[in-house]
Every structure is written in C-alpha cells, then in structure tokens.
ZAMARGU-4260 file (C-alpha; in steps of 0.2 Angstrom, whole numbers, plus 5000, padded with zeros to 4 digits):
<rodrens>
0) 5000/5000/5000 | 5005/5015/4996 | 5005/5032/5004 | 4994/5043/4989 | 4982/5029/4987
5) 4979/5028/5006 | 4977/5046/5005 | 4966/5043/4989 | 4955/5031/5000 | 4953/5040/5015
10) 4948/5057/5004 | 4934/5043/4997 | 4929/5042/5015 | 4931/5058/5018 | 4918/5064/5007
15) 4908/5049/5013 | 4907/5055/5032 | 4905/5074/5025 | 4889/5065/5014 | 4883/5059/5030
20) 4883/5073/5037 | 4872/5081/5026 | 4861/5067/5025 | 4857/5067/5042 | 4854/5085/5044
25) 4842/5084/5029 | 4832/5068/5034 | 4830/5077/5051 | 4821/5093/5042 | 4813/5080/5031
30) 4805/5069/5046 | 4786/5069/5048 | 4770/5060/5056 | 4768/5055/5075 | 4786/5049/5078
35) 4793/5066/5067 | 4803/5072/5086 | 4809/5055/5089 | 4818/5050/5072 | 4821/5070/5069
40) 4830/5069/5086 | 4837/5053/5079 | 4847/5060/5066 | 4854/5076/5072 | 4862/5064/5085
45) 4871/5053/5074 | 4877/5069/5064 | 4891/5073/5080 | 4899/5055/5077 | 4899/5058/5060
50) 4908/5075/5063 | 4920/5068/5072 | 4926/5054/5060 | 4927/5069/5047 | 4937/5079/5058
55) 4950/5063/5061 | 4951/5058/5044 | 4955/5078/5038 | 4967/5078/5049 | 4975/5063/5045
60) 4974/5066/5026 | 4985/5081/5029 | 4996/5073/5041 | 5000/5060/5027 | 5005/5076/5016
65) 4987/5077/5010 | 4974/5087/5003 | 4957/5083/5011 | 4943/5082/5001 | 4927/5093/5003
70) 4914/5089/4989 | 4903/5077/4999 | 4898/5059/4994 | 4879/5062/4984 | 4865/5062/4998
75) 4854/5047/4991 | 4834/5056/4989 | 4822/5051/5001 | 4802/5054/5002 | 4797/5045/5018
80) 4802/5040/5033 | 4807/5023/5029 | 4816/5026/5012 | 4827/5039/5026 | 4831/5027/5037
85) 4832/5012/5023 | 4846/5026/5016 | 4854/5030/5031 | 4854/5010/5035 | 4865/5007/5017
90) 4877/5021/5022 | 4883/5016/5038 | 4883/4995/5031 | 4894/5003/5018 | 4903/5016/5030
95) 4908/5001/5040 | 4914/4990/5025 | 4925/5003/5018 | 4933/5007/5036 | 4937/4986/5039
100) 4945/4990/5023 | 4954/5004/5026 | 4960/4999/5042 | 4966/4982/5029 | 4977/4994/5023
105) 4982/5005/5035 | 4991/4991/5042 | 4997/4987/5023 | 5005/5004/5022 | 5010/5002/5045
110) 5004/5015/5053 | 4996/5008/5067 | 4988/5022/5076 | 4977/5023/5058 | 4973/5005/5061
115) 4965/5008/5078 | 4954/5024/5074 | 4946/5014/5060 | 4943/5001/5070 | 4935/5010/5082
120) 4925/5020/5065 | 4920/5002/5063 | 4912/5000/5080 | 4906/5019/5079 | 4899/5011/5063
125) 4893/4996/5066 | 4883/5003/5082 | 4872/5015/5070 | 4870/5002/5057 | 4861/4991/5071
130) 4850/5005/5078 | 4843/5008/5062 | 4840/4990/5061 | 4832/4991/5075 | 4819/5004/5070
135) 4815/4998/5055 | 4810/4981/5060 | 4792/4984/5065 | 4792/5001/5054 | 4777/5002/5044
140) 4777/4998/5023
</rodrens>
C-alpha cells in the first residue's frame, strides 16, 4: 500500500462521512408523522459522530501530506420516513465496510495508530447500522 492511494481512499471516506453529514441534517428537516421528534432527534444525534470521524480523517489526510477532500459523497433522495432510514441503513453497512477495509490497509502501508481509529469507526459504525436496524423492523410499509 502506498502512501497517495491511502490518502486517495481516506479522501473517498472523507467525502463519505461529509455526505453523512448532510444526510442526516436533511432527513431530520425531512422527518414527519407521530414519531417526526423522535427520528428528527434521531438524526441530528448521529450527525456529531459523523463530525468527528470527518474531523479525524481531515486531519490525518493532511498529516500523510494530504489534501482533504470537501465535495461530499451524493446524499441518496428520500420521500418518507422509511426510504430515510432504509438510506441512512446502506450508508453506515457501507461506511463500515469501507473502514474494515481501510483499516486492511492502513496496516498494509504500517501506521498503526490509523489502524486503531478505523477500528474504532467500525464499531462507531457498526453501532448505527444496528439501531437503524432496529427501528426499521416493525416500521410500517
């Protein structure tokens, strides 16, 4: 592994978590019927997490020598609730694919520190992906 296509990947992610970001502020605006507070509420929490693994991954883009990416990842369109949280459910199953991945070849390129954080974006991850889950399971069609 090499040091530009680590970088390259990370930017991916990068525009990824800065995708998320959006996504979640707009399906939180977009939110309606009886449990409109609740999944607004929902959202806007998981946009902090989402924050912080954009922040790391800036940082560490520039560390590398980098320039970090800021066009965001397309926010897939939503009408109802459940297409939201179907959305939201994809990202964060792809989100924690791509970071097992990552953290594949951060230890590839050796920086270990690298490895750790993205392990812990896995979990971070991982957690969202199986709340959604969760909510979606006796959501309405």
């Amino acid at each position: 592994m090499n040091k530009q296509t680590l970088i390259d990947h990370l930017n991916e992610d990068l525009a990824g978590e800065l995708g998320a970001i959006i996504q979640y502020i707009t399906y939180a605006a977009k939110a309606t019927g009886p449990y409109r507070p609740q999944l607004s509420a929902f959202f806007l929490t998981e946009v902090a997490d989402e924050q912080l693994h954009a922040q790391y991954l800036a940082n560490k883009i520039v560390a590398l020598g980098g320039e970090p990416a800021t066009q965001p990842r397309p926010v897939p369109p939503a009408r109802t609730n459940r297409e939201m949280l179907e959305a939201v459910l994809a990202a964060e199953l792809q989100a924690g694919k791509d970071y097992t991945k990552r953290a594949e070849e951060a230890e590839a390129y050796g920086d270990k520190g690298l490895v750790v954080q993205l392990e812990d974006m896995v979990r971070d991850e991982s957690g969202h992906s199986e709340e959604t889950e969760r909510m979606l399971r006796d959501w309405p069609l």
